[in-house]
N, C-alpha and C positions, 0 to 999 in steps of 0.2 A: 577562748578563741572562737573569731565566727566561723560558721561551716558554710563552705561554697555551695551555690546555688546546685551544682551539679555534684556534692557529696548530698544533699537533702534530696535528690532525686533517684538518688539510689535506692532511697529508701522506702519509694513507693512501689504501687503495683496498681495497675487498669485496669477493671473489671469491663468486660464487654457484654455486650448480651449474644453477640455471635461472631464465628469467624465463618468464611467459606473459602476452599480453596477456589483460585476464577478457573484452572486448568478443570475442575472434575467437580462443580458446585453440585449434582445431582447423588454424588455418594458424602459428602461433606457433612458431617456435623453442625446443627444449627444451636447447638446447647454453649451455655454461658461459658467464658474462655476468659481467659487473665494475659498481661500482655504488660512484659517486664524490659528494662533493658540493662545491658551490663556492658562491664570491659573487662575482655579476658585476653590478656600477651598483646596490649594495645589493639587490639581489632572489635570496634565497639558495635554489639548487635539489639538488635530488637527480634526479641521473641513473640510469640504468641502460641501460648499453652491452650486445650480444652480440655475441660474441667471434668468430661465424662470418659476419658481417652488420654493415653501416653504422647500421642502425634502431638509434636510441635514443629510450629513453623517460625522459621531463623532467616534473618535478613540482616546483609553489611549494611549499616547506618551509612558508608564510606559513599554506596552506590543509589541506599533508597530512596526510593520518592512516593509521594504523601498526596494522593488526589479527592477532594471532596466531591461526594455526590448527592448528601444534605448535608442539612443542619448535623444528622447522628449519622452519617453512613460516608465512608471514606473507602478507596482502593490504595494497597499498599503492592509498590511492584519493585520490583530489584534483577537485576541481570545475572545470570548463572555465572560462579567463577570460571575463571579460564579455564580450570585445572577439569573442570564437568566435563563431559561428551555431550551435556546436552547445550545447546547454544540458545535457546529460547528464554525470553525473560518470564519469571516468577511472577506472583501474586494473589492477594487476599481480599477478601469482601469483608470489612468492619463494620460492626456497627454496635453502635454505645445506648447505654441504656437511656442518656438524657444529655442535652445540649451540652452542663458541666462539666460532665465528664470527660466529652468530643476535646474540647477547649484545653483544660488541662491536658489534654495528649498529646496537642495538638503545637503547644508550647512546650510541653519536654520534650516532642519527637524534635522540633527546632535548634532545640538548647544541646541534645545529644547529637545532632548533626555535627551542626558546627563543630562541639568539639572533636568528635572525629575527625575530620579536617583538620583542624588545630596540631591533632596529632601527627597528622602529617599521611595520613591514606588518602595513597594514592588512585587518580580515578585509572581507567584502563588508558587514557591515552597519554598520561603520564605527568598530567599538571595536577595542581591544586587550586582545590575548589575555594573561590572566591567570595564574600561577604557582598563583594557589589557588583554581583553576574546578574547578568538581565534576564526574566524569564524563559526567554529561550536560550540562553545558556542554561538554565538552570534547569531543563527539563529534556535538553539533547547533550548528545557527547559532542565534547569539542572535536574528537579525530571523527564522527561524522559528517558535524557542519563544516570542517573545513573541506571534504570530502565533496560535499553536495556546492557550495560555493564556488571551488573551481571548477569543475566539472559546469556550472550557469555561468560561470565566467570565461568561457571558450567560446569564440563564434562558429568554429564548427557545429557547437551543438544548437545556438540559436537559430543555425542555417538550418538545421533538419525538423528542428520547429516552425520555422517559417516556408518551411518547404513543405509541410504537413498544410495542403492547402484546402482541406476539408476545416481544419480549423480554424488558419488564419482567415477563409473566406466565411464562414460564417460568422465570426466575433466581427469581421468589418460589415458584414451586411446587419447584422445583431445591432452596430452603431447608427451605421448611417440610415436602417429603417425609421429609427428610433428617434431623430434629432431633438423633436421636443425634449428629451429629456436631457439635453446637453448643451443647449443653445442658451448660452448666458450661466452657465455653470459652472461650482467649482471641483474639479475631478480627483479622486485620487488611485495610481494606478498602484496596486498593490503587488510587489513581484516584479517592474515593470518589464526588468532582461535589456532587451534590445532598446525597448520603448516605443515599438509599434503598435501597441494601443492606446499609449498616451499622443501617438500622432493620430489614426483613430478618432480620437475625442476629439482633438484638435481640429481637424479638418470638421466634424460635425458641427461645430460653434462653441464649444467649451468656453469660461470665461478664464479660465486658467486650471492646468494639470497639474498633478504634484507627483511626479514618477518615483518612486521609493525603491531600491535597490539596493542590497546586501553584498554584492558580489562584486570583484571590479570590470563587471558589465555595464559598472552605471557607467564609468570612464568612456568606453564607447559608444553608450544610450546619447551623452551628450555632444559627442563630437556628430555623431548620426542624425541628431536636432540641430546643430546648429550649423549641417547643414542642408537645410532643408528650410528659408530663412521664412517661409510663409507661414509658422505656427509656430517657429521658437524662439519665442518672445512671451509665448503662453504656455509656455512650459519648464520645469523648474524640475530638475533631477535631484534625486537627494538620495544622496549612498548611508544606508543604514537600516536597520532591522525597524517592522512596524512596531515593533514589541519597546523601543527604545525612541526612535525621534520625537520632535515633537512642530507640529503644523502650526501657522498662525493663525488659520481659519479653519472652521467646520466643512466638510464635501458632501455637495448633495447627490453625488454618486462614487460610486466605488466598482472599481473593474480592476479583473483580476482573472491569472489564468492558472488556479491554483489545485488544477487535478493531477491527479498523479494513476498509474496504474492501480485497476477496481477502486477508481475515485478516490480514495484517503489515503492511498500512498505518498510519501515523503512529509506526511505530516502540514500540508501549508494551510489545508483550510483550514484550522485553528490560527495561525496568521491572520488566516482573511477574517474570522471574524473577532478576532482581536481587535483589526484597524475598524470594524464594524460600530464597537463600541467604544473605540478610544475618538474615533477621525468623522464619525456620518452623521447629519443633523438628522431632525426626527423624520419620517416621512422618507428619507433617501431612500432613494434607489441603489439594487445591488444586480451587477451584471456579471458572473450569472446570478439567478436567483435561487433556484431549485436542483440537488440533485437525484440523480435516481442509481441504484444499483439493481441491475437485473441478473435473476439466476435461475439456471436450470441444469437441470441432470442432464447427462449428456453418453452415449456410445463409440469410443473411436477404440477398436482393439489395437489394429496400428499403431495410436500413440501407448498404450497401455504397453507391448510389446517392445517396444523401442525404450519405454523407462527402466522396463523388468532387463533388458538385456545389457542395459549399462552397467550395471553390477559382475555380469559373467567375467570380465576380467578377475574380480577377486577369488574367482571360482579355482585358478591356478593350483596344483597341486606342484609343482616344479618348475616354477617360474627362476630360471637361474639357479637352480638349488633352493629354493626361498618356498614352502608352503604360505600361499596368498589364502585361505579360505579362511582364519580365525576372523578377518575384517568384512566376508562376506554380508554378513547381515547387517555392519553398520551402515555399508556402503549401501547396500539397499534400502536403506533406510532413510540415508540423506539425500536418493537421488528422486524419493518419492515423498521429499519434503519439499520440494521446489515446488513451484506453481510456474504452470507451463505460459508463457507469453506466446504468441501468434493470431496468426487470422484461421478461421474454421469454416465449414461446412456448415450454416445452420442447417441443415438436414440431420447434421448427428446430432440434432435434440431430440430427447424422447418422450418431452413432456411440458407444455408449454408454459413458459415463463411466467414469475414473481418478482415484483420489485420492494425495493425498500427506498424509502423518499428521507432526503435530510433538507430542510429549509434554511440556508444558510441565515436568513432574516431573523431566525430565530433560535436556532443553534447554538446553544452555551459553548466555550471551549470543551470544560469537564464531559461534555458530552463524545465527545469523540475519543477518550480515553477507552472505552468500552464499551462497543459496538454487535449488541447481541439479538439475531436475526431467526425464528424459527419458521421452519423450514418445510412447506408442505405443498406435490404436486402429484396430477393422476398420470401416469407412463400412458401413453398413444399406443406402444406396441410393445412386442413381446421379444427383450433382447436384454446385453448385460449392459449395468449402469456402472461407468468406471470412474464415475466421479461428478462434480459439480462446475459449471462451465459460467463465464462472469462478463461484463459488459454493463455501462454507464452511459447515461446522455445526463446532462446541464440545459434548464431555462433562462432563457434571458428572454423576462417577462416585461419587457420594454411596455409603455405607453401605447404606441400604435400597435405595433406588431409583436407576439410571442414567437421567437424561434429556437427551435432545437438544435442542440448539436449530438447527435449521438455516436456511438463508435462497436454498435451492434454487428453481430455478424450478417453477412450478406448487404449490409450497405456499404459506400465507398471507403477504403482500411487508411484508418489515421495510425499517428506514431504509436499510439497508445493500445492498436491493437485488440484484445481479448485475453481473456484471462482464465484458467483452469487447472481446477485443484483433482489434480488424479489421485483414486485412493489405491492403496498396494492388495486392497481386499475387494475384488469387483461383487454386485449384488445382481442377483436375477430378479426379473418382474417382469409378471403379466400387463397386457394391454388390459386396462380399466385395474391395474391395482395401485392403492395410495405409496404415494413414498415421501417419507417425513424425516425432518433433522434438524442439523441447528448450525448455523452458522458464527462462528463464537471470534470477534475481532480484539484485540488488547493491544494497545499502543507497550512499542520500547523505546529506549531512549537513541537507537540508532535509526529515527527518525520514519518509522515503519511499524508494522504491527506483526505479532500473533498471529498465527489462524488455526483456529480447530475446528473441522469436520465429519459432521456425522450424520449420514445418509442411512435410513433402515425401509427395508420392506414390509408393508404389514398384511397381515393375513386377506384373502381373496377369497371371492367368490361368493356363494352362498352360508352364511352365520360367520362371515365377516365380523360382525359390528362387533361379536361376541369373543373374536380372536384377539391377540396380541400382536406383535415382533414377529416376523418371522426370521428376518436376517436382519442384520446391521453392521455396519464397516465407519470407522474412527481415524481420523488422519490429521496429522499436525502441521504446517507449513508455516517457513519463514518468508512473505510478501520481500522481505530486504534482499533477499539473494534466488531470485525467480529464472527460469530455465529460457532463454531465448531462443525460442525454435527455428525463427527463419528470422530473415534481414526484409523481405519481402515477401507482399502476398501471394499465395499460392491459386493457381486457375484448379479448379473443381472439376471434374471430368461430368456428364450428364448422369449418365449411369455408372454402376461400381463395372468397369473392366478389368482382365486381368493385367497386373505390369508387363510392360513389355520387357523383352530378356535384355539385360545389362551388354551392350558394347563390347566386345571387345579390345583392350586398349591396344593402340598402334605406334610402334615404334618408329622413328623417320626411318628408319633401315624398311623396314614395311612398306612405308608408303609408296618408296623408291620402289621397290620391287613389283609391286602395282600398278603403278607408271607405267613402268619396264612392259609387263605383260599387255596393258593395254594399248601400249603404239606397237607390239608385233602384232595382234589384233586387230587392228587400225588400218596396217602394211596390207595385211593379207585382204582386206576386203578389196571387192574392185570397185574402181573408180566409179565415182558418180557425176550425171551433172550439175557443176555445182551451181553456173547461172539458174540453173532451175529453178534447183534451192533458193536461189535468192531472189 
């Protein structure tokens, strides 16, 4: 009798030359590790043993996914069961002793997938994974794209994006500075939404757009084109993922407004350069072109205060008869997982900024999978650092003119806001002392990344060079569920005053009584002239 492809696979094993965990690579084990898979009570995993140590690392085949980063080096990631408190996705740093090897694992992890599926494991949003998913199905949850899709398929929210008129004004000056490079061109808008940058093009000279739209915002992109009848006729919407259509011509530009909060959130510019390399002739133009992530250490005790006290509720010893404090420390835990959204002060920086640059022109997908940034600035002055504070600008390095768009503190506040990862551990430092970290990004499948944070103090002063560490604080955040602090930017006072004393609130019975007293008030004064007055 022949033996199924997936009974002979049983019967192997992978030798690796390493594993690392990505949560804590610097205590990880780099010694040789074996890496099996099996099926136990139908729920088929992939393991990975090391070979000098009992720690193994366990992954549902049902949920994982397989990202190369060579020819021998792969990240293996998978999402925490529900049933964990922890909610952040998993993962390993592989690497194989020799291309062979990669290959072969590479094709059973395939073979053992599928069948998982086959068997009927379910993903979390409750369908079954399919044989002919498109790569972005295949690497997002269906319950978060359907998620992000209607949410860009509402005009309320393409009104608050085009209402964000820092950006919509600079992507139309970013064009029409630019015309030569649109003037007899073919464009394609990646994301288009509404389809205001495919009108944009159009009005610059394009020789025709190609508006690409996932959502059913394209339904409205085209009724919005046609009517407007002076450029749509050079415009052509097309509802569906870049990851799946297919063009009948090459574009010699590609626009796209694929930022998300601290730039790689919601996952689209791997979209954008997906269509980069499926859709752009050689030579093309990409708007924008460049992006940048800026970070700095940053002092606000305020916000540190306000995060620390949102927990005091679990502090309850008799809340209804019910002791609340057993859940105290998770609650603090997850309220200092958030990354705080709002506009800031750059004054509460305490050490001038660092950036990290992604070249979208040249940017693999697999490169955005794991996004790892080290971390080093001298403090200005001497106060506590509560954390790491965030902000992005995009080039669009047009032909005539480069313009920036940035969304930095102290300049004009886009939707997008600022970004800051507050740690539950604050560090002291001197003026003129280094402070070094790491900022550690890993994509999950809810269309958002990881984030680990590690800011330390190091020795000062005189035989510095010769010290270590002296403090260090570690913080984990999920980018997908971020703390919105305000709806609106806040005015900045000049110098630090005290607040004024809170109001006292007034009842209408109040006011009336107020009233009252001020016209006996009024009675008793004596008459004035009032033609005077006037």
């Amino acid at each position: 009798m022949e033996v199924s492809p997936l009974k002979k696979l049983e019967q192997l094993e992978f030798s690796l030359d390493s594993v690392t965990d990505l949560s804590s690579p610097s205590v990880s084990s780099s010694s040789p590790a074996v890496a099996t898979f099996s099926s136990v009570d139908g729920v088929t995993e992939l393991r990975f043993l090391q070979s000098d140590s009992a720690h193994c690392f366990t992954f549902d085949l049902a949920s994982a996914q397989l990202f190369k980063l060579g020819p021998i080096q792969f990240i293996c990631v998978s999402d925490s069961s529900e049933s964990s408190e922890e909610k952040f996705s998993k993962g390993v740093n592989i690497k194989f002793r020799n291309e062979k090897d990669s290959k072969d694992f590479c094709d059973s992890f395939e073979e053992w997938r599928k069948d998982a599926v086959v068997k009927g494991s379910s993903l979390q949003n409750g369908t079954i994974s399919s044989s002919n998913k498109s790569k972005f199905d295949d690497k997002i949850e269906a319950s978060s794209a359907k998620m992000y899709f209607h949410y860009y398929g509402q005009l309320l929210h393409q009104q608050n994006m085009l209402q964000d008129y820092v950006r919509t004004g600079t992507y139309y000056a970013a064009v029409m500075e630019n015309r030569s490079d649109f003037v007899g061109r073919v464009v394609v808008d990646v994301g288009a939404g509404s389809g205001i940058l495919s009108m944009f093009a159009a009005q610059a000279g394009a020789k025709h757009v190609y508006a690409v739209e996932a959502s059913e915002m394209a339904e409205y992109a085209r009724k919005l084109i046609a009517g407007n009848p002076l450029f749509a006729d050079r415009i052509t919407v097309i509802k569906g993922k870049v990851e799946d259509i297919e063009l009948p011509e090459k574009a010699d530009v590609l626009i796209s407004e694929p930022m998300g909060t601290l730039l790689v959130n919601e996952r689209m510019l791997e979209s954008y350069v997906i269509a980069r390399d499926r859709f752009m002739s050689p030579n093309g133009k990409m708007f924008p072109t460049v992006g940048r992530i800026h970070m700095a250490p940053f002092s606000d005790e305020f916000l540190f205060i306000e995060m620390a006290n949102k927990a005091l509720f679990w502090q309850q010893q008799n809340y209804y008869g019910v002791d609340l404090t057993p859940l105290y420390v998770s609650a603090h835990q997850g309220y200092f997982s958030q990354p705080v959204v709002d506009a800031f002060d750059p004054r509460l920086l305490v050490a001038p900024p660092m950036c990290h640059m992604i070249d979208f022109t040249k940017m693999k997908e697999e490169d955005f999978y794991e996004i790892d940034i080290p971390l080093k600035f001298t403090a200005s002055m001497c106060t506590r650092v509560h954390g790491l504070a965030c902000w992005f600008d995009v080039l669009f390095d047009g032909s005539t003119v480069q313009r920036w768009l940035t969304t930095a503190p102290g300049a004009p506040t886009t939707h997008w806001y600022q970004i800051r990862c507050v740690l539950s551990q604050p560090i002291y430092v001197m003026a003129g002392q280094e402070i070094t970290g790491r900022l550690h990004l890993i994509v999950h499948s809810a269309q958002s990344y990881t984030i680990d944070l590690t800011l330390s103090a190091k020795m000062w002063g005189p035989g510095a060079s010769q010290g270590g560490i002296l403090q260090s604080s570690t913080c984990k955040f999920d980018l997908k569920e971020p703390y919105y602090r305000m709806s609106q930017p806040q005015a900045y006072p000049v110098a630090q005053e005290p607040p004024l004393p809170p109001q006292e609130q007034l009842s209408t019975q109040d006011i009336q009584t107020q009233n009252d007293e001020l016209q006996d008030e009024l009675l008793q004064q004596p008459p004035q002239n009032t033609s005077a007055q006037l």
